[in-house]
C-alpha positions, 0 to 999 in steps of 0.5 A, spaced: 596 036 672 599 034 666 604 028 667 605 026 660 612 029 656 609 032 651 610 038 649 605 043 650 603 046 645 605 054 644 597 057 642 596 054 648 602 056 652 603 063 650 597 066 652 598 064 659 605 066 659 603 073 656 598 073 663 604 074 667 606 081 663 599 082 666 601 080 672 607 085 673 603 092 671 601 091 678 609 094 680 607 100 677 603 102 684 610 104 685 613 110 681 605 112 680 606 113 688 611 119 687 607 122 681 601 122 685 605 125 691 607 131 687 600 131 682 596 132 688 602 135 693 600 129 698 605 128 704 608 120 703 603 119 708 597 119 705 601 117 698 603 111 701 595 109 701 597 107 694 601 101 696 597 099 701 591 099 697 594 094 692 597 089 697 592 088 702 588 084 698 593 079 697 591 077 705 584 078 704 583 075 697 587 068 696 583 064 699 576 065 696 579 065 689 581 059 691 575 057 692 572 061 686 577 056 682 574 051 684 567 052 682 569 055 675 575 053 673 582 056 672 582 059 665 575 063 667 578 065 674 584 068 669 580 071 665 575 075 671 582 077 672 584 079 666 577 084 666 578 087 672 586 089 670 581 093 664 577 097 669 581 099 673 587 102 668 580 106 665 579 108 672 584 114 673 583 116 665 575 117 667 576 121 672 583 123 675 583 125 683 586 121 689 580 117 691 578 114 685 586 113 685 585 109 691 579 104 688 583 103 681 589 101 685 584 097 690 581 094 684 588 093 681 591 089 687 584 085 688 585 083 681 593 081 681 591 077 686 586 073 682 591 072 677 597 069 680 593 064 685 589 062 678 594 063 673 600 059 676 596 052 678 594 054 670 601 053 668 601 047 672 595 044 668 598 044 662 605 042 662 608 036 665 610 035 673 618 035 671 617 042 667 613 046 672 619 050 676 622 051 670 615 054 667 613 057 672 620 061 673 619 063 666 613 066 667 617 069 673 622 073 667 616 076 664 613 079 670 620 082 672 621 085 665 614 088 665 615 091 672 622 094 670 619 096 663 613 100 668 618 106 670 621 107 663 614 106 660 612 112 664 617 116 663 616 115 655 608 117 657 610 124 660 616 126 655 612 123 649 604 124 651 604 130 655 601 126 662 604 120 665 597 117 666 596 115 659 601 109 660 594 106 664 591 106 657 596 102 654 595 097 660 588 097 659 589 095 652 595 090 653 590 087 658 584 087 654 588 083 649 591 079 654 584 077 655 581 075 648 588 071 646 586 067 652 579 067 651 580 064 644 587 061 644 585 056 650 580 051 650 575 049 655 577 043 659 572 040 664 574 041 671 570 038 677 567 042 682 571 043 688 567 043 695 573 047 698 572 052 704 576 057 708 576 051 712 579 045 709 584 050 706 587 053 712 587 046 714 592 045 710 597 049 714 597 044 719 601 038 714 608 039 715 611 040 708 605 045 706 606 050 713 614 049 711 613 051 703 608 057 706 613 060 710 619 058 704 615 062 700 613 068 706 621 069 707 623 070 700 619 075 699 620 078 705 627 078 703 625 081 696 622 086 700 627 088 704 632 089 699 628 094 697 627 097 702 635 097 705 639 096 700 640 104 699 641 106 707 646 100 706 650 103 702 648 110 704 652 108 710 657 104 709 660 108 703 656 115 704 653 114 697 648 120 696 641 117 696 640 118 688 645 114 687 644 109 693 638 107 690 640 104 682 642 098 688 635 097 688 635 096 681 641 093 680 638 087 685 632 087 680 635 086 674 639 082 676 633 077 678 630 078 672 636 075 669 636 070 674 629 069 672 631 068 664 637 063 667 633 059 672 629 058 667 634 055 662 637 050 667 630 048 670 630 044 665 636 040 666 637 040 673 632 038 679 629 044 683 631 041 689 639 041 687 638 048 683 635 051 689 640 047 694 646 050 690 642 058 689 641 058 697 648 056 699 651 061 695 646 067 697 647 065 704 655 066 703 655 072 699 650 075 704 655 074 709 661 078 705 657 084 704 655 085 711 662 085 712 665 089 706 665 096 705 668 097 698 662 100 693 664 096 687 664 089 690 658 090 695 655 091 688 657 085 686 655 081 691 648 084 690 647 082 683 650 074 685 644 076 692 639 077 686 641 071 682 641 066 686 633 069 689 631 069 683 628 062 682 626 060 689 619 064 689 617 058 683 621 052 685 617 053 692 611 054 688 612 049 684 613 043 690 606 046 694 603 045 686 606 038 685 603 036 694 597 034 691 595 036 686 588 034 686 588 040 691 592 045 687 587 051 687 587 051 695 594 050 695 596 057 691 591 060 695 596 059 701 603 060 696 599 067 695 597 069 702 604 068 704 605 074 698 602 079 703 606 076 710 612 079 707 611 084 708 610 084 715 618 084 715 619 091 713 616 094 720 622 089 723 627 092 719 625 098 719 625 097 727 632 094 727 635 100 723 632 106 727 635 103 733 641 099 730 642 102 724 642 100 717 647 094 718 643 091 723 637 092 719 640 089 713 643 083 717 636 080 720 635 079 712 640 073 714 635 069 718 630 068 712 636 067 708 639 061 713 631 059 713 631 058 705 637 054 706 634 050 711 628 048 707 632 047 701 636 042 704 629 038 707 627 039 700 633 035 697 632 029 703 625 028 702 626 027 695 632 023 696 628 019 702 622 017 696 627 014 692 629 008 696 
């Protein structure tokens, strides 16, 4: 890892930034999933497979790209991800049916997943330790503005084109230049050869701060994904919403975490992680806890946008701190961050439980337990720092 304080260089800090707006083409599984549904009159069952097929690669993948890291190095292992991005947005425009759908989005999830284990130990590599969070959340902002320009760029393809699909062309070709400006914008550096396995990378669940770090990472995006998921019946429930209009909740989440993506971003700079991710816990925690209680639509509004503010950066703090562990293991140690990516998802069966038998508060509230252990761990983090300084 880069320790120095120089300032990196924008020829080689931009195009791995731009990899991040490659990384965020992947959410576009979502709205094609209602496309797809209604192009090939499929039930929500099968059109559902959409998202499965983008998501479970996350479990099966981190690990040996991790390993092929190693061997290769970080900026080749980008660009492999780059050109499998290219195949699979050509896929559905060669041939448009639901099973070759399913391999596109197969081979798209099978080549976000190689991109975010690679590109953020890249990130790592290039700027020094102090700069990693902020670096890393910066990249975070662009993959939300690409996730939320997704639906709109859609929309713009089906109004101005005729078909929706073409928005796989632009990916394509926005993916394909992304390569060859990483190809060409960074140079070669010698990596040594990692003999890391499957093996030696689990192991590293067995040390406290990573297993701690793991799960970090595993609630904040079970929290993502349950907002996602239950902000709508939320409101639904509490205010009698209709579901249209329930549902710009969600967007008002994500807007707000790109914008607190942006923020974070700026303040990483100048404040430590560990106080900043202190601080965005302790306020997530205490708005969480005034909006189970409140029924008034405009402040429950409210305090999902600060919800969304404060969750923003913990996904890179934490990523960061497991990078900056040990270093020498960087590539292993994304390869788990990842895989915790895909357990959270395993919080949506839980709340879909909880609401079917409690309702949708009930379910909404179970979301405080990964929220109450992001604050624990904030405050671990924030002691272990100041236990090294003495």
């Amino acid at each position: 890892m880069n320790t120095s304080n120089e300032t990196v260089p924008r020829r080689i800090l931009l195009p791995i930034l731009f990899g991040f707006f490659v990384m965020g083409f992947v959410d576009i599984v979502g709205i094609a999933t209602n496309y797809v549904k209604e192009d090939f009159s499929l039930s929500s069952t099968y059109a559902n497979l959409l998202p499965m097929m983008v998501f479970i690669w996350f479990a099966l993948c981190s690990i040996p790209t991790g390993i092929l890291m190693g061997k290769i190095g970080k900026k080749y292992t980008v660009v492999i991800s780059l050109a499998i991005t290219v195949v699979a947005m050509l896929m559905p425009l060669l041939s448009y049916s639901f099973v070759n759908l399913l391999f596109a989005f197969a081979l798209l999830g099978i080549s976000n997943t190689i991109l975010q284990v690679s590109l953020n130990p890249l990130i790592a590599g290039v700027v020094s330790a102090g700069k990693v969070a902020s670096t890393l959340t910066l990249g975070q902002f662009i993959k939300s503005l690409s996730s939320f320009l997704g639906p709109i760029l859609v929309g713009a393809a089906a109004s101005c084109w005729g078909n929706w699909k073409w928005t796989f062309l632009l990916y394509a070709v926005v993916s394909l230049l992304s390569l060859i400006w990483l190809c060409f914008g960074i140079p070669d550096k010698r990596e040594e050869v990692s003999r890391a396995g499957l093996r030696s990378t689990l192991s590293l669940l067995l040390e406290r701060k990573v297993l701690l770090l793991f799960l970090g990472i595993l609630f904040i995006v079970g929290v993502d994904v349950g907002l996602n998921i239950m902000i709508p019946d939320f409101l639904i429930t509490r205010t009698d919403l209709p579901l249209r209009s329930a549902g710009l909740g969600t967007s008002l989440y994500f807007v707000s975490r790109m914008a607190g993506s942006f923020l974070g971003a700026l303040l990483l700079v100048r404040v430590k992680p560990s106080v900043y991710l202190c601080v965005s816990m302790l306020v997530a925690v205490g708005v969480f806890l005034l909006l189970l209680g409140l029924d008034a639509l405009w402040a429950m509004l409210v305090l999902i946008a600060i919800i969304g503010l404060s969750c923003a950066s913990v996904f890179s703090i934490l990523f960061s701190y497991a990078l900056q562990h040990q270093p020498e293991r960087g590539n292993e140690l994304s390869a788990l961050m990842i895989m915790g990516v895909s357990g959270g998802a395993l919080v949506s069966p839980v709340l879909g439980f909880l609401s079917d038998s409690f309702g949708a508060t009930a379910g909404m509230a179970s979301l405080l337990f990964c929220l109450l252990y992001l604050g624990l761990l904030s405050f671990w983090i924030g002691k272990e720092e100041n236990r090294k300084k003495v």
